[in-house]
Each structure stands twice: as C-alpha cells, then as structure tokens.
SELO-97494 format. One line per 2 residues: number of its first residue (from 1); their letters; for each residue x, y, z of C-alpha. Coordinates in Angstrom, 2 decimals, decimal comma, always signed. Each point is the difference from the previous one (the first is absolute). Layout:
NUM	A	X/Y/Z; ...
END
This chain:
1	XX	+181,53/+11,57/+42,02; -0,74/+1,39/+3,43
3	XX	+3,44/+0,23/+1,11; +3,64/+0,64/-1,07
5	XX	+1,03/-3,63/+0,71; -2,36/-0,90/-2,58
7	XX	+1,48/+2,67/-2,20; +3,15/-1,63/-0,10
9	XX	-1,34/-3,09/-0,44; -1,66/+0,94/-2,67
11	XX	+3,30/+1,39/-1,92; +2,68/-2,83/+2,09
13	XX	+0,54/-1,87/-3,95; +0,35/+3,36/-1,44
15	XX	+2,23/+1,07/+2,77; +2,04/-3,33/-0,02
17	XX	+0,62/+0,36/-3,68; +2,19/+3,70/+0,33
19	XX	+1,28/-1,27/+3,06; +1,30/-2,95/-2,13
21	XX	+1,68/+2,72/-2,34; +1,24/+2,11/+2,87
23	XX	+2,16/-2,80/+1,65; +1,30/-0,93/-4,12
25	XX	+0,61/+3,54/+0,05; +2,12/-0,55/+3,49
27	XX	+1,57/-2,72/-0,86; +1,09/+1,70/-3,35
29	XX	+1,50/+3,15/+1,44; +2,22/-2,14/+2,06
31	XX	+1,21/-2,48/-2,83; +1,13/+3,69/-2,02
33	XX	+1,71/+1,44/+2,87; +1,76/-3,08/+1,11
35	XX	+0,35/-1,68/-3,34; -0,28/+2,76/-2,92
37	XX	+0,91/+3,24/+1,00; +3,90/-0,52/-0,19
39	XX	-0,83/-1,58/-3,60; -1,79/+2,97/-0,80
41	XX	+1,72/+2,43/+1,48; +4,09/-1,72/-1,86
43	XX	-1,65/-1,21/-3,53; +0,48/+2,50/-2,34
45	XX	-3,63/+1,55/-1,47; -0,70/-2,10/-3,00
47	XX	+1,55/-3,00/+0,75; -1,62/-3,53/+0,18
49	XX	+0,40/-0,16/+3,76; -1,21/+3,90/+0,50
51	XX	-3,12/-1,07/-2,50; -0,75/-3,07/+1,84
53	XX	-0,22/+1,17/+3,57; -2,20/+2,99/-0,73
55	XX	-1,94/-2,43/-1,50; -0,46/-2,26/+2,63
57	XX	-0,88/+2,73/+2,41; -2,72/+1,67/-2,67
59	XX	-1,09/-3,96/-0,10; -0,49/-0,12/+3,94
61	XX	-1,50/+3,47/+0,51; -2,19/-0,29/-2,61
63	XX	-1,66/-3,48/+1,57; -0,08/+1,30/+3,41
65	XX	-2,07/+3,41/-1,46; -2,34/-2,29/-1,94
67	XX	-0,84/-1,75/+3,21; +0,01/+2,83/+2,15
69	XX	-2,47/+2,01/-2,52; -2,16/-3,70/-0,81
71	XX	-1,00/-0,24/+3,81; -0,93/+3,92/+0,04
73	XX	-2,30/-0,70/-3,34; -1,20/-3,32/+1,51
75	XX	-1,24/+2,33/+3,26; -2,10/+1,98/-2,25
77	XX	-1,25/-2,89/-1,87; -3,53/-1,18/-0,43
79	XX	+1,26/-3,60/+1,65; -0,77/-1,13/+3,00
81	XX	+2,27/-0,96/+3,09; -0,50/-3,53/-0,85
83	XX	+1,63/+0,30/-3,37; +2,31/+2,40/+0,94
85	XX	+1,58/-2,48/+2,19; -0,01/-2,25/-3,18
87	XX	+1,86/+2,67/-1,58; +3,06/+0,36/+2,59
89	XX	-0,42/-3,96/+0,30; +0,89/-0,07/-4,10
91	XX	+2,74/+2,59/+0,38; +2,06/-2,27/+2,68
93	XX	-0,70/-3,41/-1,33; +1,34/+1,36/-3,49
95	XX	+2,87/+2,16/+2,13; +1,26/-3,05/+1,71
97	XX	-0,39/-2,32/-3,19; +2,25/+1,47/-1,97
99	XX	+2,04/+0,63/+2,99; +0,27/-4,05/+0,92
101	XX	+0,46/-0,96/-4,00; +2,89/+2,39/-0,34
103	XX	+1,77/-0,94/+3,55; -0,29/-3,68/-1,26
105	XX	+1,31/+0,82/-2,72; +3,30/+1,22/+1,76
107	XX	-0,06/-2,63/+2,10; +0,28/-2,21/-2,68
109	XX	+3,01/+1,94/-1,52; +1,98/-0,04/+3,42
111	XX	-0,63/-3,66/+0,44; +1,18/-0,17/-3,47
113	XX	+3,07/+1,51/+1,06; -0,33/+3,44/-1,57
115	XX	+0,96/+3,18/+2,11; -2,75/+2,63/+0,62
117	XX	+1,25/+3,22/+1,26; -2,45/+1,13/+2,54
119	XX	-0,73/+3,52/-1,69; -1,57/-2,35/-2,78
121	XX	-1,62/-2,14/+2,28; -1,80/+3,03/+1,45
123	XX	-0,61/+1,54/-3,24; -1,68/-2,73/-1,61
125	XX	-1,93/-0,60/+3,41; -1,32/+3,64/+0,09
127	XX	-0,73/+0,41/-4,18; -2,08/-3,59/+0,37
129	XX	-2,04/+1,36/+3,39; -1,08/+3,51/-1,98
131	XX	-0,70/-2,11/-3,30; -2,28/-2,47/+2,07
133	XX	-1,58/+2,55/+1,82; -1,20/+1,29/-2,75
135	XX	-0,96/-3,03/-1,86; -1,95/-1,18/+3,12
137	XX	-1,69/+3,23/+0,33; -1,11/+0,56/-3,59
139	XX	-1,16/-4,13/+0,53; -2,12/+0,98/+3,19
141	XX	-1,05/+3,40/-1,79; -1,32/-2,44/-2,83
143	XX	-1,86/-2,26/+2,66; -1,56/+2,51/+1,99
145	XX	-1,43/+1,56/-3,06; -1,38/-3,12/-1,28
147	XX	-1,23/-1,09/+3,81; -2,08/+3,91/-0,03
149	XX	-1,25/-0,32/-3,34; -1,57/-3,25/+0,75
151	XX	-1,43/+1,66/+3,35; -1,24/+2,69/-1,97
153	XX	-1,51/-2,19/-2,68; -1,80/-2,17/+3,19
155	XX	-1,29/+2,84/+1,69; -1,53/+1,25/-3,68
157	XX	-1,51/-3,30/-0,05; -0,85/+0,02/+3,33
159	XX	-2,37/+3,46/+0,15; -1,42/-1,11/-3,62
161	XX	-1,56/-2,45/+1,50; -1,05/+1,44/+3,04
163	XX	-1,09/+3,16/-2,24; -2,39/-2,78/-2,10
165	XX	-1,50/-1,60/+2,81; -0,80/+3,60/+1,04
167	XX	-1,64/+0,70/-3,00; -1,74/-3,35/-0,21
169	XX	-1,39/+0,12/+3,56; -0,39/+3,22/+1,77
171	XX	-0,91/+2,39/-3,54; -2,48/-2,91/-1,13
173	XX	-1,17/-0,64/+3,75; -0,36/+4,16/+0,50
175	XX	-1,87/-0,27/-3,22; -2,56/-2,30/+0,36
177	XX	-0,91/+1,81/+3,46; -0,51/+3,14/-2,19
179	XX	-1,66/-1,66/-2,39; -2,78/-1,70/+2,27
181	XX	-0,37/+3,26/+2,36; -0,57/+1,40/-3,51
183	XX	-2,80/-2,37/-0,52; -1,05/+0,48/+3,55
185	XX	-0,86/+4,04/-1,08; -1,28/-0,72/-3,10
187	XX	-2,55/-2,37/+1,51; -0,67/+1,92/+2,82
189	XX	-0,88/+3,15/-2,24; -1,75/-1,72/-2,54
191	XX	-2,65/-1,24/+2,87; -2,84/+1,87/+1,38
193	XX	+1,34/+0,39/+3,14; +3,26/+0,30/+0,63
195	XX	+2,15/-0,99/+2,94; +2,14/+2,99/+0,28
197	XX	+2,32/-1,57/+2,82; +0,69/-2,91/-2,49
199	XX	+0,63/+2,44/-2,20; +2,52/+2,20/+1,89
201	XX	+1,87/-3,58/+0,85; +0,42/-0,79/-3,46
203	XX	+1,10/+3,39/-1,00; +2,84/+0,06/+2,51
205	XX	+0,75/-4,13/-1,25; +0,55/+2,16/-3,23
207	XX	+1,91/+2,59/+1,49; +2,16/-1,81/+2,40
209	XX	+0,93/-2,47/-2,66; +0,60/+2,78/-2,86
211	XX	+2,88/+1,29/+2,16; +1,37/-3,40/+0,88
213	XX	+0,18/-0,73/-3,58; +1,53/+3,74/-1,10
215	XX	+2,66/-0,45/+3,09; +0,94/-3,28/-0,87
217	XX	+0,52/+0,83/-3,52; +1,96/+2,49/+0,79
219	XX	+2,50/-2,06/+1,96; -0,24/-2,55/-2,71
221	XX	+1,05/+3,12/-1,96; +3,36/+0,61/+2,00
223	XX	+0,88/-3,49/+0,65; +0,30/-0,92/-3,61
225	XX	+2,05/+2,91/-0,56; +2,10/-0,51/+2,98
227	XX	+0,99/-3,02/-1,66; +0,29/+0,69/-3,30
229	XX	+3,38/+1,68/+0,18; -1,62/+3,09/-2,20
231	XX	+0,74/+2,73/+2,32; +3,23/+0,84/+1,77
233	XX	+0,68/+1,58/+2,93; +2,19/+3,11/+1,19
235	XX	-0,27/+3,10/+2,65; -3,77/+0,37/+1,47
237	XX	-1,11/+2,16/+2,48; -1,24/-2,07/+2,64
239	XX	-0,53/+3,19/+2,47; -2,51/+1,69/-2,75
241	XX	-1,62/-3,56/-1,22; -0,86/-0,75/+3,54
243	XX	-1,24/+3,35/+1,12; -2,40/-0,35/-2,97
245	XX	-1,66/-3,37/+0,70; -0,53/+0,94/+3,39
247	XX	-2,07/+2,92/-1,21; -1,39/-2,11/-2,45
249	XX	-0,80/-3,24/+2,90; -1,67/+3,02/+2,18
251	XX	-2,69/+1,15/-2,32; -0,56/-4,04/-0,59
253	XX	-0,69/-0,50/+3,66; -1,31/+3,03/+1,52
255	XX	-0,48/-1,83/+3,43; +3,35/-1,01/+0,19
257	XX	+2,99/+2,48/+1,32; +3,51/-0,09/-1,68
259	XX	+2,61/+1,20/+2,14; +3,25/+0,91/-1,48
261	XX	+3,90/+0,14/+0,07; +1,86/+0,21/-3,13
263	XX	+3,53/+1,27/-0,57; +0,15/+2,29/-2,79
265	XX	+2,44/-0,49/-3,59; +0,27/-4,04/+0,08
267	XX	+0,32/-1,22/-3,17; +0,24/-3,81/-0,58
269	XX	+0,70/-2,19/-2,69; -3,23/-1,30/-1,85
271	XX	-2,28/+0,61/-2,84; -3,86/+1,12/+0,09
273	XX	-1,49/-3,04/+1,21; +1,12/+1,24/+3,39
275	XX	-3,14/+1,65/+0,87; -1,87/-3,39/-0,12
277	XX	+2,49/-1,07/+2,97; -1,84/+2,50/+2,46
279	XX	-3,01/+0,07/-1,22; -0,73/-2,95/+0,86
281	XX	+1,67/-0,06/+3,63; -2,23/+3,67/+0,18
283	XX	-3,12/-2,25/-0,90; +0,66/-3,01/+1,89
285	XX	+0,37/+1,94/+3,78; -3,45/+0,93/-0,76
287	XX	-1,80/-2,47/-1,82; +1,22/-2,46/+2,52
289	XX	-0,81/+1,81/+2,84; -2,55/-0,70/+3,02
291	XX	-0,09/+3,80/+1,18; -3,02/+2,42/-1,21
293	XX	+3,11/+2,56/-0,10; +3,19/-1,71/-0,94
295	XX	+3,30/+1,52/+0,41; +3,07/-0,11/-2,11
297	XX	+2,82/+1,06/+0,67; +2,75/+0,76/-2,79
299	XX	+3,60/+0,49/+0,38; +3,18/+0,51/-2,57
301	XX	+3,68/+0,02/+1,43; +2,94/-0,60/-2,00
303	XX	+2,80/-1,70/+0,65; +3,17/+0,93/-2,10
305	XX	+2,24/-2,37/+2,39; -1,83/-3,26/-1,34
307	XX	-0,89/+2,39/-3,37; -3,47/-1,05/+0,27
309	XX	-3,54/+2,15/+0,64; -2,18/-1,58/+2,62
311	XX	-3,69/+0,84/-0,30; -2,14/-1,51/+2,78
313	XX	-4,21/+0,01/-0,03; -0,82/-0,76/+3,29
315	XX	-4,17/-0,82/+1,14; -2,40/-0,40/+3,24
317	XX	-1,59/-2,93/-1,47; -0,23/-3,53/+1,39
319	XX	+3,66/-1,09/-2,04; +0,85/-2,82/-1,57
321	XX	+1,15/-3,16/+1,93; +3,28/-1,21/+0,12
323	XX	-0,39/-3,23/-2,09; -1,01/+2,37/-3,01
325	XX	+2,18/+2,69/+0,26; +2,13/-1,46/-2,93
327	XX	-3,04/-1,75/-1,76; -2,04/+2,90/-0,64
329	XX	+2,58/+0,95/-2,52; -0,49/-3,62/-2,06
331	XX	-2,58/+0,40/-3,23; -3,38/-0,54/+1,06
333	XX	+0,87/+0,36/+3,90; -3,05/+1,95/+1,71
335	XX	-2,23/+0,04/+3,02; -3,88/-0,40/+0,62
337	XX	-0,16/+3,28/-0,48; +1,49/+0,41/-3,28
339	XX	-1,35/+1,05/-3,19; +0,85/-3,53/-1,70
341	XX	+2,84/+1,20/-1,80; +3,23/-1,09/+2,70
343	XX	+1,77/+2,42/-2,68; +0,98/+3,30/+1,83
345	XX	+2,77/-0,91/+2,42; +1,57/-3,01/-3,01
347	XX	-0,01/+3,41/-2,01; +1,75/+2,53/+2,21
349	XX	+2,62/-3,06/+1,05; +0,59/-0,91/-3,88
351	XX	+0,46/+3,87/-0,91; +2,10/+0,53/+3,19
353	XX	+2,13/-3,02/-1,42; +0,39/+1,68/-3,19
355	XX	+1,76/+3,29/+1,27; +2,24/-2,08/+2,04
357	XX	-2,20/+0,57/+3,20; -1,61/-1,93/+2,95
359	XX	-3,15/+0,51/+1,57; -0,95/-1,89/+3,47
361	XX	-3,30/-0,20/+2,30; +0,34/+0,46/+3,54
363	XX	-2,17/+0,67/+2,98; -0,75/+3,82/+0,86
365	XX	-0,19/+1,38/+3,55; -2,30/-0,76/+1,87
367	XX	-2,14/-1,31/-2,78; -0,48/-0,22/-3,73
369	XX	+2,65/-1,41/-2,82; +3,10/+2,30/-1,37
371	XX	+1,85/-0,58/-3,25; +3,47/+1,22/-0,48
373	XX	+1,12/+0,66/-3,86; +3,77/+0,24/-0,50
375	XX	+1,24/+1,80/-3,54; +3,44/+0,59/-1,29
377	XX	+0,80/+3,62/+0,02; +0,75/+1,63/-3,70
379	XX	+3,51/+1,19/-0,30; -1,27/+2,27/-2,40
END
C-alpha cells in the first residue's frame, strides 16, 4: 500500500460485491412501492396474496443484505485484490445468468402467446438476480479459496526448499570453516612455537561463523513457523515491541546511534513473530553500513484513515540500488557484503505478508536505504 488509491484497489471486488446488493436492494424498494404496497396494504393479513408479497420482499431484502454483508467480510478477508475481483466477477456472471435464463424463459411464453403481467415480469426478474447473486458469489467464494490454498501450499513449498538449500549450503559451508580454523588452533598449539596471529585469525573464523550459524538458525526458526499456520495472530503492541528492539539493536552496536520517533498505544494485528520483522531491519542499517558510526533513524505513525501503522527505519549508509530494491526481498537475494544467508529481508517481507502488511525499500535523504513497513491496525 503506500496510498489510498491502492487501498481501494485493494478492497474494489469486495466493494463491487455490496455495491451489487445495494442497487438489488434499490431496485427492490421500488418494485414494493410501485408494485406491492397497494397488495399489501388491501389483502387481508393471512391471506395467500398478503403471505406471498411479504414473502417476496423478505426474499429480496434478504439477498441484497447477504451481498451487502459478503463484500464487507470479503474486505476483511485474508484474499487478495486479485481474487477479490474473482469474487465480484462470480457474483455478476451468476447474477446475470439466472437473470438471461429466466427472461428467455418469458420470452418464450409471450412468443407463445401467453400474457405476462408486468408486476410478474419484474418479480421473477428481481427473485432470479438476488438468487444468482448469490449462487455466483458462493461459486467465486469457492474459487478464491481453492486459488489461496494452492498459493499457500506453493509458497510452503517454496521456503522448504529454500530453507533446505540453506541448511545444505551455508550451515555445512559455516561448518567446515569452523571446523578447519579448529584444526588451525589445535595445530598451532600443539607446536613448539606458536603463531599467535594465526591463531587470533582462526579464533575469530570460529567466532564470526558461530554467530552466522546461531542467527541463521534462528531465522530458519521463524520462517518455518511463519509458515506453518501454528500460531495466530491478534492485537500487538507495536509502540512497546519496537521501543524494545531498539534498546536491544543499541547495546548490539554501541558505535551506532538510534534516533527515535514512535507514537505511543498502536496496537496492530499480528502474532509474536513480529519482533523478527525489526530486528532484522535494526540489524541490517548497521551491518550493511560503510560509516564507523552509523545512524538510524526510527519512526512509528499511524494512520487510522487507511487503518494501517507505518513504521519506517531509515539509514546513512551507501543504499541499495534501484534494480534491487524489490529483489532483495526474493530467498537467497544478498549483496557482497552479506553474511551468505540472502534470508533477512525474504523474512521480514514473508512475515509482513502474513499480517496482511507491505514492506518497501526506498532511497533515504541524502544517502543510505529506508524501508517502510505497513500493518493493519487491531480493532481491538
């Protein structure tokens, strides 16, 4: 998101749908008052004709408030604006279905030479556009749910894979540098004299690679939970969680200054994987910086127009270049500079996903690389 155009793209199928149900809903109020009230209104309480039109009217408003309510639910779906477009695209092509079957039907009666009075005509017309709304809807409901499970199941398969050849190469690669730096001390110790610069090299081989291995690990950790499904998500506070890992990213990098701006009491809807989302934007505007002092700059605004939180971490740094603004957030996407794992910004954009989120790169002024997280508020 980024902008309330792209809001309302994002919710135009779910929109489309109750606006669907809001012109059946029209068009239903003006076939009782024009056609049924005085029915209603002369037929004594009880009768057939009393029975019947308060039936057709519970009929009509009943189909408009399923629509009307579907498109709200639809909004606050987990589907995307792709398939909710499917969705509203189901709801009409099953609305004017029914519609054309049942007006070819009368056609065929009147060239048959039967009379249709027009209140029947319109009656028929209106009970077969709520009935085919609906049926289209519940079809598109039904498709959209299969196309996201499928999505779900290929981005499972998807960071499996990448999660293995993590494993395979960079745990197995870190290791055998351990293990021969090992060897390097051992052999170094065990002689008469020892060289205590090769030594000291090896040792921080050991170390370097150690924490390489723990990090990664630990992202490994939270990825294969994130897609899992075994956690869900409701009201965090995204004010107190990001205060915290601030502290926490200062004592990491002493040389490095955190400037801050946070709004206090926003809450936003995730689950407590969050915390991996910042740490490792915190992380990145430091590891990846050229600067003997980098500075960060932090920031937390909400927005309850678009209902979204917008957290921005903002560096000095030398950036990231256009072409791989978007890239950097693909599995196994890194720079020369880069630990080997290309895991940290494919993590923050898959949890980000998960909450219903976006995160973008952009350039910071006058230098360096800023990242803008969007969240969904909590109603709670």
């Amino acid at each position: 998101m980024g902008s309330v155009r792209e809001a309302v793209e994002r919710g135009g199928g779910s929109w489309f749908v109750s606006g669907v149900g809001v012109v059946l809903a029209g068009l239903s109020l003006w076939y009782v008052i024009v056609f049924r009230a005085l029915s209603v209104t002369t037929s004594p309480v009880g009768s057939p004709g009393f029975i019947l039109s308060v039936l057709e009217v519970v009929l009509l408003g009943g189909f408009s408030v399923v629509l009307v309510y579907a498109g709200y639910w639809l909004a606050s779906s987990q589907f995307d604006s792709r398939q909710l477009w499917w969705a509203g695209l189901w709801t009409v092509v099953g609305l004017a279905g029914i519609v054309a079957i049942v007006a070819l039907l009368q056609s065929s009666q009147l060239s048959e030479g039967r009379a249709l009075a027009e209140v029947t005509v319109v009656e028929e017309l209106l009970l077969a556009a709520g009935g085919g709304g609906i049926a289209g809807l519940l079809i598109g409901i039904s498709t959209v749910q299969s196309m996201w499970n499928q999505e779900q199941v290929q981005r499972q398969r998807d960071t499996l894979e990448f999660v293995n050849e993590l494993l395979r190469h960079n745990v197995l690669n870190g290791m055998q540098v351990v293990l021969a730096s090992a060897e390097l001390v051992e052999e170094e110790l065990d002689s008469e004299d020892p060289d205590r610069e090769a030594v000291a090299s090896a040792l921080e081989h050991i170390d370097d690679r150690g924490e390489d291995i723990v990090e990664l690990v630990d992202n490994v950790r939270v990825l294969a939970r994130s897609v899992s499904g075994d956690v869900s998500c409701g009201p965090v506070s995204l004010s107190a969680m990001l205060r915290e890992k601030v502290e926490t990213a200062s004592g990491a990098y002493p040389a490095a200054t955190y400037e801050t701006d946070i709004e206090p009491d926003v809450a936003v809807t995730a689950d407590d994987l969050l915390p991996a989302v910042f740490e490792n934007l915190l992380a990145n505007a430091v590891d990846h910086n050229d600067r003997e002092e980098p500075h960060v700059e932090v920031s937390l605004r909400s927005v309850p127009e678009r209902g979204v939180a917008v957290v921005t971490v903002a560096d000095d740094g030398p950036g990231i270049p256009d072409e791989y603004k978007e890239a950097y957030f693909g599995p196994g996407e890194q720079d020369d500079g880069s630990v080997g794992q290309g895991l940290g910004l494919y993590l923050v954009d898959t949890l980000v996903d998960r909450y219903g989120g976006e995160v973008t790169a952009a350039d910071s002024e006058p230098r360096g690389a800023r990242f803008e997280v969007e969240l969904p508020l909590s109603d709670g």
